[in-house]
LOPA-813940 format. One record per residue (C-alpha): x, y, z. Coordinates in steps of 0.001 Angstrom, whole numbers, plus 524288, in hexadecimal, padded with zeros to 5 digits. Each point is the difference from the previous one (the first is absolute). Layout:
# LOPA-813940
{{X, Y, Z}};
...
//
This chain:
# LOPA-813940
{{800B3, 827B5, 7FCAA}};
{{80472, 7F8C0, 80C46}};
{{800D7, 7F326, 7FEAA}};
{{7F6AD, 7FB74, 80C18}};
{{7F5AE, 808A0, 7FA01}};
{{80159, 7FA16, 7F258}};
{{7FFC5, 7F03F, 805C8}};
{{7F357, 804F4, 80807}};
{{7FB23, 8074C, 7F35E}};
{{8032C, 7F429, 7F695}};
{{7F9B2, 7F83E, 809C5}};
{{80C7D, 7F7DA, 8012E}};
{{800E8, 80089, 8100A}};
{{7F193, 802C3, 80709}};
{{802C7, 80A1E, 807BB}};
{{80B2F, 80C15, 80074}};
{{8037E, 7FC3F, 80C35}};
{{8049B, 7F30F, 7FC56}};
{{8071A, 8054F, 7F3B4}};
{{8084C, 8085A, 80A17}};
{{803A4, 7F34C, 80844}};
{{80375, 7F7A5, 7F405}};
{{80971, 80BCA, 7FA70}};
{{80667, 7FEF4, 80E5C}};
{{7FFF6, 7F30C, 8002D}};
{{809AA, 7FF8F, 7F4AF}};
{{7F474, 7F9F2, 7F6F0}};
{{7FE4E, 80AE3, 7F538}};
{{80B1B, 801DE, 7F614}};
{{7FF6A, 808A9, 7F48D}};
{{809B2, 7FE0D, 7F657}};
{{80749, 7F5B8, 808C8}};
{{801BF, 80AA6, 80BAA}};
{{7F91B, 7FE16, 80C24}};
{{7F5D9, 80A38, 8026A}};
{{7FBB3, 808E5, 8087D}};
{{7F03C, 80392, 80090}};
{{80355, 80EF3, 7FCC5}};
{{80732, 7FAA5, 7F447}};
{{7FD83, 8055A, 7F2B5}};
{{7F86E, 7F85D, 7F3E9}};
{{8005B, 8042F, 7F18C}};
{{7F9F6, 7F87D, 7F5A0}};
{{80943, 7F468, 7FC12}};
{{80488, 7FE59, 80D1C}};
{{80172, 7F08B, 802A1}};
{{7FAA8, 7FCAC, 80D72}};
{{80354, 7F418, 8079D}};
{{7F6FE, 7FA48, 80B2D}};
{{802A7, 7F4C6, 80854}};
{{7F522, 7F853, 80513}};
{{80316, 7F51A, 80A69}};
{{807C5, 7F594, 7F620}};
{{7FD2F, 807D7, 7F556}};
{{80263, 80CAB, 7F6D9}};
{{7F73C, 807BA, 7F5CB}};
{{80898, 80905, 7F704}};
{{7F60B, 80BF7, 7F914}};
{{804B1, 80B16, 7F5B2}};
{{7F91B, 80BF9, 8053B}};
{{7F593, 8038F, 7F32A}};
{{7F95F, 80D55, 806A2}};
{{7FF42, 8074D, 80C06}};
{{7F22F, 8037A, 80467}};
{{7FDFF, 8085B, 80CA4}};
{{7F2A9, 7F828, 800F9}};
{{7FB61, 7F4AF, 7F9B2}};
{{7F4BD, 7F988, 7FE8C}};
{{8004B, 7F000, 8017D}};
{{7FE10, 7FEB4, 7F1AB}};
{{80D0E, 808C8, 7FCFE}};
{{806B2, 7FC3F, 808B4}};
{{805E6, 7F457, 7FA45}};
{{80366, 808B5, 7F284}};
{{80AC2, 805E5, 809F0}};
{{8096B, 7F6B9, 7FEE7}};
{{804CF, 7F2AE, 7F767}};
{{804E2, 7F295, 806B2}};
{{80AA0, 7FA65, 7FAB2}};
//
């Protein structure tokens, strides 16, 4: 799955859109490389996002095409 569609699916980012600017943007790394939004996710995949001052690290758990809101946060762990 690409990894724009997965934040927008895991309801991580809001919108695809934005998923797309924050992989150009340098703000999406998975495994410690920088992303692009056509890049690749398989379960166990450790994603990095930087927010403003701030970073969330997830393990990817699942990949769901579509996801309801109460699924959505079984797609993925924080650590």
């Amino acid at each position: 799955m690409r990894v724009d569609k997965f934040l927008k699916n895991a309801r991580l980012i809001k919108r695809r859109t934005v998923g797309k600017a924050a992989c150009d943007g340098g703000r999406i790394m998975i495994n410690g490389k920088e992303a692009k939004p056509g890049s690749r996710l398989k379960v166990g995949d450790i994603l990095t996002i930087a927010y403003g001052d701030g970073e969330q690290k997830i393990e990817v758990l699942e990949l769901l095409e579509h996801a309801p809101k109460d699924k959505a946060t079984e797609m993925y762990r924080e650590l």
